[in-house]
C-alpha angles and dihedrals in degrees: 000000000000118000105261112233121186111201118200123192135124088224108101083200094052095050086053098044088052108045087047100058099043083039088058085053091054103255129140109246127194113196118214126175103208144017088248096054088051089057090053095043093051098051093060098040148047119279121257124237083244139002120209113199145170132254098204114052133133123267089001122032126201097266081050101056092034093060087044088047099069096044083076102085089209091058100031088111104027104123113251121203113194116223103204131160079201117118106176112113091238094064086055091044091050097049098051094041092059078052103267112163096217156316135269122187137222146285082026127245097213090216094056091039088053104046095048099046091050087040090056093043087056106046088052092043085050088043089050087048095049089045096060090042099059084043095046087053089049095060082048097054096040091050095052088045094053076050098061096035094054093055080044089066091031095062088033090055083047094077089064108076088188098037110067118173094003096136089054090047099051093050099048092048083043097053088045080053094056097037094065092045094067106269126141143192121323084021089064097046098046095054090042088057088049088060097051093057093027083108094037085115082058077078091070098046111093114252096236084060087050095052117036113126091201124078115286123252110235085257096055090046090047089056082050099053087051104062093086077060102054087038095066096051082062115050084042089075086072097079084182092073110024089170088070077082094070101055088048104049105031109042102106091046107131115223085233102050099255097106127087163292094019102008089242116188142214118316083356087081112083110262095234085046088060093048089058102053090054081051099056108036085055099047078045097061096043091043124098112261126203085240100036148001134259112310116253120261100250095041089056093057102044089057085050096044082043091051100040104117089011111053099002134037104267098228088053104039081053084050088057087042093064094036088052093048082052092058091072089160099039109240099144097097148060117319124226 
C-alpha cells in the first residue's frame, strides 16, 4: 500500500506543486486549504503516515493547528513536516518545540521534498516497528514469568496435602476484589500475581507443620506465623515488582492490630495486602481441612460480615460479601 501524505497549504500552487511531485514517487496525497479543514478532515478519517503543513496560513496558522493537532488522541503521534518560506531560526525552534519532525522550504526542490519526507516515513514506520517489538517481548516475558510464577504457587500449595489450588484461588477472588474496587489493568494483574506467591514462605515451614491434623504446639505455631516473614525475604529478591513483598508479608495483618508479623493497623496496612486477606480467609473457610469440609455458605459469610472492621477492612470485606450473595449455587470454593 503507498505511504499517505496530507498536504496543507492555502496556495493552490503549493498544493499542486506538492501532490505532483510525491505523486510522481509514488506516494497517496491528499490536498487541504486550511488548518481548520484538516481538523475536520481528521476527525472523520484515518489518520495519514505523515501530514505536511504550513506555518503561514489565514484564521489558523501551522503552530495553531498543530497545537490543536495533538490534542486529538488519534493524531497525537501522526508525524508533522513544516513548509515554511521563513527563514528566521525561531520559526524553526517553535516548531520543533511543539514536536514537529522537520522543515521543508519553499519554493520545493522535489528531490529534497521527496528524501525527507520518505526519511521521516520511514523512521516512524521503523519506531512503530520497534515499538511493537519491545511490546511484543514484554508479553513474552510477562507470560513466562506468569508461567513460572504459577508452578511457583502450584509446588507451594503441594506441601499442603488438604489445601489444592489455594494459591489460584486466592488470586483470582483478590484480583475481583480488586476489580470492583476500581482498579484497572496492570493493577489486576499485579495483584493477581501477589496472590499467587502471598504463601511462598510456606516453602520454608517443615511439611509435617504444615500437616499435622492435631492441634499444633506454640512452637509449631510459632514456625507457621513466620512464613509471611520468610516470604518476604524471598519475593524481594525480584527487584522488577517490588510490590510481590506486601502480599507476602501482610496478609495476616488484622484491621485492628491484632494480626502478624508487625501488628499493622488500619489504612497502615498496604491496601493489596488488605485485598488479600479478605481473599484467604475466605479460600480458607471454603477449603477441605484435614479435620472438616468446606464450610457452609451462610456460615462463611456470617465470620466475614463478624470480622469486617475487626479482623478485615470493612470496604473489602462488604466487597466479599456481594460477591458471596452472587454466588447463589456455591460454586465459589474447593472443589471436590
Amino acid at each position: 500500500m503507498a505511504d499517505w501524505v496530507i498536504v496543507v497549504d492555502d496556495d493552490e500552487t503549493n498544493l499542486k506543486m506538492a501532490g505532483h511531485i510525491l505523486s510522481k514517487a509514488k506516494m497517496r496525497v491528499t490536498a487541504i486549504k486550511s488548518g481548520k479543514a484538516l481538523l475536520e478532515y481528521i476527525q472523520k478519517n484515518p489518520v495519514p503516515d505523515l501530514i505536511l503543513l504550513d506555518v503561514k496560513m489565514p484564521e489558523m496558522d501551522g503552530f495553531e493547528t498543530l497545537s490543536a493537532l495533538r490534542s486529538l488522541d488519534k493524531a497525537r503521534e501522526v508525524p508533522v513536516i513544516f513548509l515554511t518560506a521563513d527563514e528566521k531560526e525561531d520559526t524553526e525552534a517553535k516548531g520543533l518545540a511543539l514536536g514537529a519532525m522537520d522543515f521543508i522550504k519553499k519554493p520545493f526542490v522535489p528531490e529534497v521534498l521527496t528524501l525527507r519526507v520518505r526519511h521521516t516515513i520511514d523512521l516512524d514506520h521503523l519506531q512503530s516497528h520497534l515499538v511493537d517489538e519491545v511490546d511484543k517481548k514484554t508479553k513474552e516475558n510477562e507470560s513466562l514469568f506468569l508461567h513460572v510464577v504459577s508452578s511457583l504457587a502450584s509446588a507451594i500449595d503441594a506441601k499442603d496435602t488438604y489445601t489444592s489450588g489455594h494459591s489460584t484461588r486466592v488470586a483470582k477472588y483478590s484480583k475481583e476484589i480488586a476489580r470492583r474496587a476500581g482498579y484497572r489493568d496492570k493493577q489486576l494483574e499485579d495483584i493477581f500475581m501477589m496472590g499467587l506467591l502471598h504463601d511462598v514462605g510456606k516453602i520454608g515451614v517443615p511439611d509435617t507443620v504444615i500437616n499435622k491434623p492435631a492441634k499444633l504446639t506454640d512452637d509449631e505455631y510459632e514456625t507457621i506465623k513466620n512464613h509471611p516473614v520468610m516470604g518476604a525475604r524471598i519475593l524481594s529478591n525480584i527487584k522488577e515488582m517490588p510490590e510481590l513483598v506486601s502480599g507476602a508479608r501482610w496478609h495476616h495483618e488484622r484491621y485492628d492490630g491484632r494480626g502478624y508479623p508487625d501488628g499493622l493497623k488500619g489504612q497502615d496496612i498496604p491496601e493489596t495486602a488488605r485485598i488479600i486477606a479478605v481473599a484467604d480467609s475466605y479460600d480458607a473457610m471454603t477449603s477441605h481441612r484435614s479435620y472438616r469440609d468446606p464450610l457452609p455458605q451462610e456460615v462463611v459469610r456470617e465470620e466475614i460480615e463478624k470480622g469486617k472492621g475487626t479482623q478485615f477492612d470493612p470496604r473489602f470485606a462488604e466487597i466479599m460479601l456481594g460477591m458471596i450473595d452472587e454466588d447463589i449455587d456455591y460454586q465459589m470454593r474447593e472443589k471436590d
